[in-house]
N, C-alpha and C positions, 0 to 999 in steps of 0.2 A: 765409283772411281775405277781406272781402270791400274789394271795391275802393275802396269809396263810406267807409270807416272810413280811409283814407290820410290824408287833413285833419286827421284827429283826431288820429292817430297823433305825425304830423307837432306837430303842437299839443302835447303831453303831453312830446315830446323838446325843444323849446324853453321848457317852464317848468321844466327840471329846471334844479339852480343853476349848473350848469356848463352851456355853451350850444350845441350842436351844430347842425355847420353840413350843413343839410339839402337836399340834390340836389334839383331843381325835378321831376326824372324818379323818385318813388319808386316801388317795388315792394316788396311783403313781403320778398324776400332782399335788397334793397338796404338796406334799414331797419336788416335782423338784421347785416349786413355790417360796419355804422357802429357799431352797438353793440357787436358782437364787438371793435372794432378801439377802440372808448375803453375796455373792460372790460379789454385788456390792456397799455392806455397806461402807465398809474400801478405797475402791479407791476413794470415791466419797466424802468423810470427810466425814464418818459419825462415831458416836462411840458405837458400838455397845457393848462395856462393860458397858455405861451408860443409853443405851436407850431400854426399851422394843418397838416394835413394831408390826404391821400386817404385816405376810407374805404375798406377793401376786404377781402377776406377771405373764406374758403369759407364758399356760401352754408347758411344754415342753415331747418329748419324754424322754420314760423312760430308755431311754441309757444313755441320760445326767445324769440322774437320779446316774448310773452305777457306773461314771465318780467320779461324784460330792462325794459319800458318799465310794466307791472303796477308793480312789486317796486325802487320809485327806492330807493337802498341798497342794491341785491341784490347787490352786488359788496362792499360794505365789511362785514370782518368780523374777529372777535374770539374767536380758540380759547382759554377758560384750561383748561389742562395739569393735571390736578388725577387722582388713581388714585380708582377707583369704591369708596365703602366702603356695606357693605348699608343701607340704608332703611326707618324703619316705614311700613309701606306698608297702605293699608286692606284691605278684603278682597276687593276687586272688582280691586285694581291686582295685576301681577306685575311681575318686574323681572329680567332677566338681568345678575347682580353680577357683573362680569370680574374684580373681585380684591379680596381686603380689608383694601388698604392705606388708613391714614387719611388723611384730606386737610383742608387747610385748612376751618377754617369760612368764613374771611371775605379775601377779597381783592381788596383798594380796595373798590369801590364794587360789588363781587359777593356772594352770597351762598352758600352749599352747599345746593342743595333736599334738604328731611330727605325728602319724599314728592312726588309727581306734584301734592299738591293744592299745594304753595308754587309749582310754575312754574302751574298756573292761577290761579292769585292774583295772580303775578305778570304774566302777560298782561291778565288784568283790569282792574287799573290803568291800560292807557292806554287811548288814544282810539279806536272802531269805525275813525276812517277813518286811513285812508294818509294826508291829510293831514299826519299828525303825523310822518311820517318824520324819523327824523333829517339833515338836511343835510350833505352833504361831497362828495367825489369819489370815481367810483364807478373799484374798484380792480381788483385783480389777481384776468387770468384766468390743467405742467414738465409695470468690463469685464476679466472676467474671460477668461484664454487659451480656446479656444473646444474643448472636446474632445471632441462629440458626435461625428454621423456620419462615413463616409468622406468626405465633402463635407467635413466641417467642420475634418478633421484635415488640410489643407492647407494648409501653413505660409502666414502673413499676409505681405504685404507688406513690411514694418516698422513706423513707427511710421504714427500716425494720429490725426489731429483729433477732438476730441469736442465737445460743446455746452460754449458760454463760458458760466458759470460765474457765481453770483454769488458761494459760498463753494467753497471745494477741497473735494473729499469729501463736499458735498450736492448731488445728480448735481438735474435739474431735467427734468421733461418736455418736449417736443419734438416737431415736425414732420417731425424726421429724425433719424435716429440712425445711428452707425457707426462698427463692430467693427475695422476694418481690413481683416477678410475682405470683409463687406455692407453696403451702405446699407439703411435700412428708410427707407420715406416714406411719411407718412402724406398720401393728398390725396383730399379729399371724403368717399366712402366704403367706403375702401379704405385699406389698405396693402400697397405693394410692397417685394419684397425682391428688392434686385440683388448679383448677383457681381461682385464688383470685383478681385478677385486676380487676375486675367490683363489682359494690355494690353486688350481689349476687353471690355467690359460686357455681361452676360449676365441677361436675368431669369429668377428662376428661381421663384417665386411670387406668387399674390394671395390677401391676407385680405382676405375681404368681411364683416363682422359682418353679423349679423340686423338691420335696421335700418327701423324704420317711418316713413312722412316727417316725424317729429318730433323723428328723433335726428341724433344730430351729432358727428360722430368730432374727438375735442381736441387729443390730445397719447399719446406712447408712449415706453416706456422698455426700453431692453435690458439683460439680466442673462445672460451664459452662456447655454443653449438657452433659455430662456424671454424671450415677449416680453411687455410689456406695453401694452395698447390702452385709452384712459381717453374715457370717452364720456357725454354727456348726452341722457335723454327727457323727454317731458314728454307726458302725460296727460291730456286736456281732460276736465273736470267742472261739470257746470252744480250750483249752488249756490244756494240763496235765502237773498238778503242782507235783512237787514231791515235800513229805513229810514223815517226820521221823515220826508223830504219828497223830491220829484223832484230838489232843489237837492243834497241830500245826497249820490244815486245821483251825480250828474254830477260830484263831485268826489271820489268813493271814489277814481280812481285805476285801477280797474280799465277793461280794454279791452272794449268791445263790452257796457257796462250800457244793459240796457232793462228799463225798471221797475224788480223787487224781480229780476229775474235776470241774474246776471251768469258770467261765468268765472272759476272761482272757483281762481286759481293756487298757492296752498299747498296742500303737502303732496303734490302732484304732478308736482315738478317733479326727477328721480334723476341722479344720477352713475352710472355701473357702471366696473366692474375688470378688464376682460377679459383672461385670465393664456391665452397660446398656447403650446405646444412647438414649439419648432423647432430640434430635433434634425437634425431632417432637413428643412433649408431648404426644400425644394423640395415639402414636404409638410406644411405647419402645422398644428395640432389645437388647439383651445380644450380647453383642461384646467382650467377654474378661471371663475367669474363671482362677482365679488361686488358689491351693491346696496346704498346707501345715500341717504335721503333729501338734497333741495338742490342747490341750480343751482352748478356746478363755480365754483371759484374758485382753487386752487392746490391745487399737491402737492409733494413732494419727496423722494427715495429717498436713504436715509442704511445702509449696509451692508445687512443684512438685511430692509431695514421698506421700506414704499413710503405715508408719510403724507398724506393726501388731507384739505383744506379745500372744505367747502359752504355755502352758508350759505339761507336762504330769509325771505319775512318771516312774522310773525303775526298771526293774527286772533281774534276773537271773536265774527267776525262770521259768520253761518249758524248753523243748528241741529246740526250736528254738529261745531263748533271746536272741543272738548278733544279730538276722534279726531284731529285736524289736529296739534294743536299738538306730541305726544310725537312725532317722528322714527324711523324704522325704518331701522338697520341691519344687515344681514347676514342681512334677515328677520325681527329681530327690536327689540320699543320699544325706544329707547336706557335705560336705567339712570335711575330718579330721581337715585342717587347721583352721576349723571356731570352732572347739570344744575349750573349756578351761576348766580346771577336778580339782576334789580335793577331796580328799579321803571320805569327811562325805557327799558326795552329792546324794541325794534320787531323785531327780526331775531334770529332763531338760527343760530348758526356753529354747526358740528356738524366737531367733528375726529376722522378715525378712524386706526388705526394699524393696517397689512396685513402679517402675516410672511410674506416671500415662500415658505416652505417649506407656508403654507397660505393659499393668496388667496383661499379660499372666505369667509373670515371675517374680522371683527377681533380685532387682540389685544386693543386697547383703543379707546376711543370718549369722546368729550368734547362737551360741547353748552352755550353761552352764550347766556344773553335778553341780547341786547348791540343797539349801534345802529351797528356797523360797525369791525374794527379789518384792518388790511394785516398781512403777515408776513412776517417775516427770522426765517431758521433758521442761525444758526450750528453748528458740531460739535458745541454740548454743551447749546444749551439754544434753544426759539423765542420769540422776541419776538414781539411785539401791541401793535401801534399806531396811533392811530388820532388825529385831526386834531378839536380842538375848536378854534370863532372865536366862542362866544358872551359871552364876557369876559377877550376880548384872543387872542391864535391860542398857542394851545401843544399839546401834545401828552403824550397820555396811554401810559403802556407798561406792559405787564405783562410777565411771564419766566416759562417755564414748565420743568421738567425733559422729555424725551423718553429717558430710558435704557431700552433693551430695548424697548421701543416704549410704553413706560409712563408717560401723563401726570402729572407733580406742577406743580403750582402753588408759586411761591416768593417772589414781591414783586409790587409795580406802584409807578410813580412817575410823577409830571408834571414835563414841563419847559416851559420859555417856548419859543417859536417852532414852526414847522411843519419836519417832512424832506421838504423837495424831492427829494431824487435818491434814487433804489434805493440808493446806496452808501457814502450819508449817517451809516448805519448800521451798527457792524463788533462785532462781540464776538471777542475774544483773552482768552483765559488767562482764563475768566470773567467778564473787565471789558467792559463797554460804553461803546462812543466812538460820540456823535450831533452831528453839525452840524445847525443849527437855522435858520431865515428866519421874523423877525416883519417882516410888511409891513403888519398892519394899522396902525400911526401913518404920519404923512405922510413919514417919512424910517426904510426899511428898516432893519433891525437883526439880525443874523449871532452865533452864536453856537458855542462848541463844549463840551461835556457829558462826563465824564469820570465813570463811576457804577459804582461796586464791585460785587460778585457778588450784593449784595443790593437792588442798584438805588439805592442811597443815594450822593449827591454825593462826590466824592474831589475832583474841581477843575473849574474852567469859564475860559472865556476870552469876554468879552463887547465888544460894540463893533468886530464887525471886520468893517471897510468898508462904512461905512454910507451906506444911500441903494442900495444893490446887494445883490443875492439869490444865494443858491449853486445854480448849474448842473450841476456835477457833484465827485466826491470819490473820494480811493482812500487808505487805510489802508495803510504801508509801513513794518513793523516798526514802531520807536517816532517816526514820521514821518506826521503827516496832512498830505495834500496837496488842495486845493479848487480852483476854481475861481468867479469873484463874476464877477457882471456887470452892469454901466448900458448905458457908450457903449464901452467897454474891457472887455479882457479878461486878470483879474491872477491869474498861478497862487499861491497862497501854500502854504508851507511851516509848519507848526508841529510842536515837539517835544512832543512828549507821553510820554516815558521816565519823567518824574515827573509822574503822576495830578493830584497839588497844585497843580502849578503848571507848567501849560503854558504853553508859551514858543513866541512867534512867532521865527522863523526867517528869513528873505525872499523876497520875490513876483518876479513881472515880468511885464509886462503887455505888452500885443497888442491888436489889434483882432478886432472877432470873439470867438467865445467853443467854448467843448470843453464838449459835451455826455456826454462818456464820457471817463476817463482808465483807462487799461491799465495795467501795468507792463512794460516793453520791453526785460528784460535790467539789467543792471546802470549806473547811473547814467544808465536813461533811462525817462520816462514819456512813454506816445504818448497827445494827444488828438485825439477826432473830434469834429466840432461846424460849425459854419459863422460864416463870415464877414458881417460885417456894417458898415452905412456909419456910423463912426465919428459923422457928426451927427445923422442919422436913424433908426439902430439898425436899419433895413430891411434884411433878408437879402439877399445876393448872392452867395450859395452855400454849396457844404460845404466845408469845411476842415479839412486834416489837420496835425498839430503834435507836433513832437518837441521834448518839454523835455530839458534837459540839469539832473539832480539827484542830482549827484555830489556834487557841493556845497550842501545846503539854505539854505544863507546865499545863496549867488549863483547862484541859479537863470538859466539862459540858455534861449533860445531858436535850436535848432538848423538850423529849416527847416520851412517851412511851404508848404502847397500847397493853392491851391483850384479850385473844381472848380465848371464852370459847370451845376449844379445844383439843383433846388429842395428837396431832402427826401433824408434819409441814414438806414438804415433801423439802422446800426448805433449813430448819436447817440440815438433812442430807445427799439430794446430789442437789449440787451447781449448776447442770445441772436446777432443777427446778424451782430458783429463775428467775424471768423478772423482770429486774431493768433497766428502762427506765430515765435516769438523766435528760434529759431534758426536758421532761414531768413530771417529780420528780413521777415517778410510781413504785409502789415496790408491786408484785405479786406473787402468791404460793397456791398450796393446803393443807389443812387439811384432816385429820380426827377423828373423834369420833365414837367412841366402845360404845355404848348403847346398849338396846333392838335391837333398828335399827340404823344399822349401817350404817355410811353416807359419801361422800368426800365432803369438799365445796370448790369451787374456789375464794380465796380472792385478790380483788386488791383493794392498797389505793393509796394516792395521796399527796404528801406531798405541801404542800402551804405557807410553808417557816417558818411555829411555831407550826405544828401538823400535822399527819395522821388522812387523810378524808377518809372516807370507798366510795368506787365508784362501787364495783362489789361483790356481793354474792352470788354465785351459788351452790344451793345444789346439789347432784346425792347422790339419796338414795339405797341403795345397793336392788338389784331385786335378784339376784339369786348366792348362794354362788359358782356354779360350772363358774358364768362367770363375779367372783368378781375380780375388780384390787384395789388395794392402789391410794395412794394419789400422786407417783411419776407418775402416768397415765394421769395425768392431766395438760396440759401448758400451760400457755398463751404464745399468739404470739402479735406479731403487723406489720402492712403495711401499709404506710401512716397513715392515719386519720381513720383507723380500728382497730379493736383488734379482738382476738378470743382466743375462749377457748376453747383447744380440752382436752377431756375426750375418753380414749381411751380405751375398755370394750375384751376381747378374741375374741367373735364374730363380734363386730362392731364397730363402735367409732362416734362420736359426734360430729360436729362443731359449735358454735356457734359466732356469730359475733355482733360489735358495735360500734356506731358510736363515738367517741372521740369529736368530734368536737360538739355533740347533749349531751353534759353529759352522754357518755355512754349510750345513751340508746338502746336496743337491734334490731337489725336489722330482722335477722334468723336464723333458727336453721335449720342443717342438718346433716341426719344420713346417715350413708354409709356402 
């Protein structure tokens, strides 16, 4: 990218509707960094209309760059789950049918393309420019005993930490992963594998992927000897756009238009699957690649399957947009039959489903002309949800089956209000429970949505605590528990055992407010979140809070602790939080914006009537081109060890401790 297009850049990120707040020092990785880092605000609960923070994050090629500020919406997306049935297709079209199960024609406001010509039809209908995007908030960027080699056959530690979780049993990708035996960590363009089984820390390999400076290593999943490494590239293409006047070109939206040529970002922008053996740790093998069109957006490994969300936008614009518009994966065009259309749709979500026993391919594959939906995967079916404000804020949901890694389509429904938090959202026993925030009238309004296995209403509860919006939520058996906030902060309890009629319970309020609620053992829920000045609502720090909800009627407050910091890396993605229950350990990073600027890694220790500080670790920022945040930092645990890794663009950090000695520090190693 050239230097002299920064201005522009810069220009194009503050007209999106959400408003990013732009460094006076930008660089092409600095740009990618800020966007990386609000593309995975919204998936990961966090709220990015309430929180200023530091951008920062492994820097990426400036094709993502492309992508990311090309393609406003390229984060909001919409998988319907629907099985592929054959297609009359013309005689110039082909189509690989993965199976001949029937599927819905029609769901909500989707359609079933019968051939390749209804999604160009359907593209047709809107508008050449980007302009027309749809508006919203751009979203979400995710162990078995180990019986391979003689390395691997060496009894584990004991127990051991994994990634926090939004559902139990749908594992989520990551930056770190770990078996009990090894860490894997994934930083820039690498991944390292460390030995953790003996008191000292030993590496014993690096995967380096084939990488051209346009890819960008995301996230990685461990299975038994196989790893999994999830990566995006992006391919520059010059394009002739046609256009009715100079005025037009400058507001297509795309980066770097002069004249009728522009970069032309669809259709070139891939995910890959890269499946390694590691049997023999110390000698890894790629055994497997598999490719699918669209800029990464989430994933999620549920037993066998390892399902991947992309989404990208559309055009019609160039001489060659129907070759653009059908998606390629595993090699091959997606399925007419897998397409579903609907006239205002700008963007294709494209969901594929990988069985781990063959990652070369998909089992199955899904594609919507949609204008942007998020996703929650519970155990038995994934939700799609997506944020309308153009006649009043509610929200649209669809439900999809995923059995054996086979999409079916089964409802959609609207409710009133918007989900603020990742955990706003819960499905049990095929029911789904949604707390809601309408703020567009001048006095906010809370809701909670109670909707049966077919999406159709069972009961609601409307009117709770209005004038204040929900921060954060957690599902506890027949127990929802929230969190609302103004100038205070009131947890409230509702019974929801009867779907019909759910019944408020009781609150208690605080200052300050919990960005994440946990479950902390039996009659206790631990929040993170920060403190603020009850007249000003000005933060002044993070804040840690243990409810006492033994009692959902008289909910108390056990002890609270704040922490003179500006940013908690675990109040906005849930990934960060180590919450060890039986060790009553609750861990996370900070940070503060001073002079110098700092991460610290905090863990306490709860002892049954307060938070004991057990771990403070600072890392003082050295160099701003190889600065990360505070989500760069984790605790782990294995056995009767802990560690903390801080993880830097160049290198990353381990440090280790004994639990069993009060914490005290073992070693430290850099890699």
């Amino acid at each position: 990218m050239q230097e002299q297009n920064l201005e522009e850049w810069k220009e194009k990120i503050d007209r999106s509707a959400e408003q990013i707040t732009v460094p006076d020092t930008l660089t092409p990785g600095a740009v990618q960094q800020m966007l990386e880092e609000r593309k995975n605000r919204t998936s990961a609960g966090r709220k990015e209309h309430r929180h200023y923070r530091r951008f920062a994050g492994i820097a990426a090629a400036v094709a993502v760059l492309v992508i990311a500020v090309g393609t406003y919406g390229w984060n909001k997306y919409g998988t319907d789950d629907a099985q592929p049935k054959k297609a009359a297709l013309s005689v110039t079209e082909t189509v690989d049918s993965t199976q001949d199960t029937e599927k819905k024609e029609q769901i909500g406001a989707f359609t079933l393309a019968k051939s390749y010509q209804d999604v160009y039809a359907a593209v047709q209908k809107k508008s050449n420019s980007q302009k027309e995007l749809a508006e919203g908030t751009v979203d979400d960027l995710f162990f078995v005993e180990d019986t391979g080699s003689a390395e691997a056959k060496k009894e584990s530690s004991g127990t051991h930490s994994d990634t926090n979780l939004q559902v139990n049993g749908v594992d989520e990708g990551d930056i770190v992963k770990n078996d009990g035996n090894y860490l894997y960590v994934l930083n820039d363009d690498r991944v390292t594998i460390v030995d953790i089984r003996d008191k000292n820390m030993r590496k014993l390999s690096e995967i380096r992927p084939e990488l051209t400076e346009n890819d960008i290593l995301l996230q990685l999943y461990v299975d038994n000897d196989r790893l999994y490494v999830i990566k995006q590239g992006w391919e520059t293409q010059q394009e002739e756009i046609q256009s009715d006047s100079t005025e037009a070109d400058n507001d297509s939206g795309f980066i770097g238009c002069y004249k009728d040529i522009a970069y032309e970002p669809d259709g070139n922008v891939s995910t890959v699957l890269l499946t390694y053996d590691i049997s023999e740790r110390a000698n890894p093998v790629l055994s497997a690649t598999m490719k699918m069109d669209g800029a990464y957006q989430s994933s999620r490994k549920v037993g066998n399957f390892i399902y991947l969300f992309t989404d990208r936008w559309v055009s019609r614009d160039g001489k060659n947009w129907k070759a653009q518009v059908i998606p390629e994966i595993a090699g091959k065009k997606a399925d007419a039959g897998c397409f579903y259309v609907q006239k205002n749709g700008t963007t294709e979500v494209i969901m594929a489903s990988v069985n781990l026993k063959e990652t070369s391919k998909a089992a199955d594959h899904m594609v919507l002309l949609d204008s942007g939906r998020q996703v929650y995967m519970g155990t038995d079916a994934i939700y799609l949800y997506q944020m309308e404000y153009e006649r009043g804020e509610k929200t649209k949901i669809a439900k999809f089956s995923y059995k054996n890694g086979m999409f079916s389509a089964i409802a959609e429904t609207t409710v009133k209000g918007a989900i603020r938090d990742t955990f706003a959202i819960s499905e049990s026993g095929g029911e789904l429970r949604i707390l809601t925030t309408d703020s567009q009238n001048s006095l906010s309004e809370n809701r909670l949505y109670l909707l049966d296995a077919d999406l159709k209403k069972e009961g609601l509860l409307e009117n709770i605590a209005k004038g204040e919006e929900i921060y954060a939520a957690r599902y506890l058996g027949n127990i929802a528990y929230f969190i609302t906030y103004h100038n205070t902060d009131p947890l409230f309890a509702v019974d929801i055992s009867d779907p019909a009629h759910p019944k408020p319970l009781g609150n208690v309020k605080m200052t300050g407010y919990s960005d994440y609620l946990h479950p902390f053992g039996d009659g206790l829920l631990l929040g993170i979140g920060y403190e603020t000045n009850a007249k000003t609502s000005e933060k002044t720090g993070v804040k840690l809070t243990m409810f006492d909800i033994s009692d959902p009627i008289n909910l108390r407050i056990l002890d609270s602790v704040t922490i003179n910091e500006d940013f908690c890396s675990a109040a906005e993605n849930y990934k960060c939080a180590f919450v060890d229950t039986g060790r009553g350990l609750v861990g996370f990073a900070t940070e503060t914006w001073t002079k110098t600027n700092y991460n610290r890694y905090m863990l306490f220790q709860w002892d049954g009537t307060s938070f004991v500080k057990k771990i403070s670790l600072k890392r003082t920022q050295q160099k701003m081109d190889t600065w990360t945040g505070a989500e760069q930092m984790r605790g782990l645990s294995s056995g009767d060890r802990f560690y903390v890794l801080h993880v830097e663009r160049d290198d990353f950090s381990l440090i280790s401790y004994d639990m069993k000695n009060d914490f005290q520090e073992i070693e430290t190693q850099k890699y």
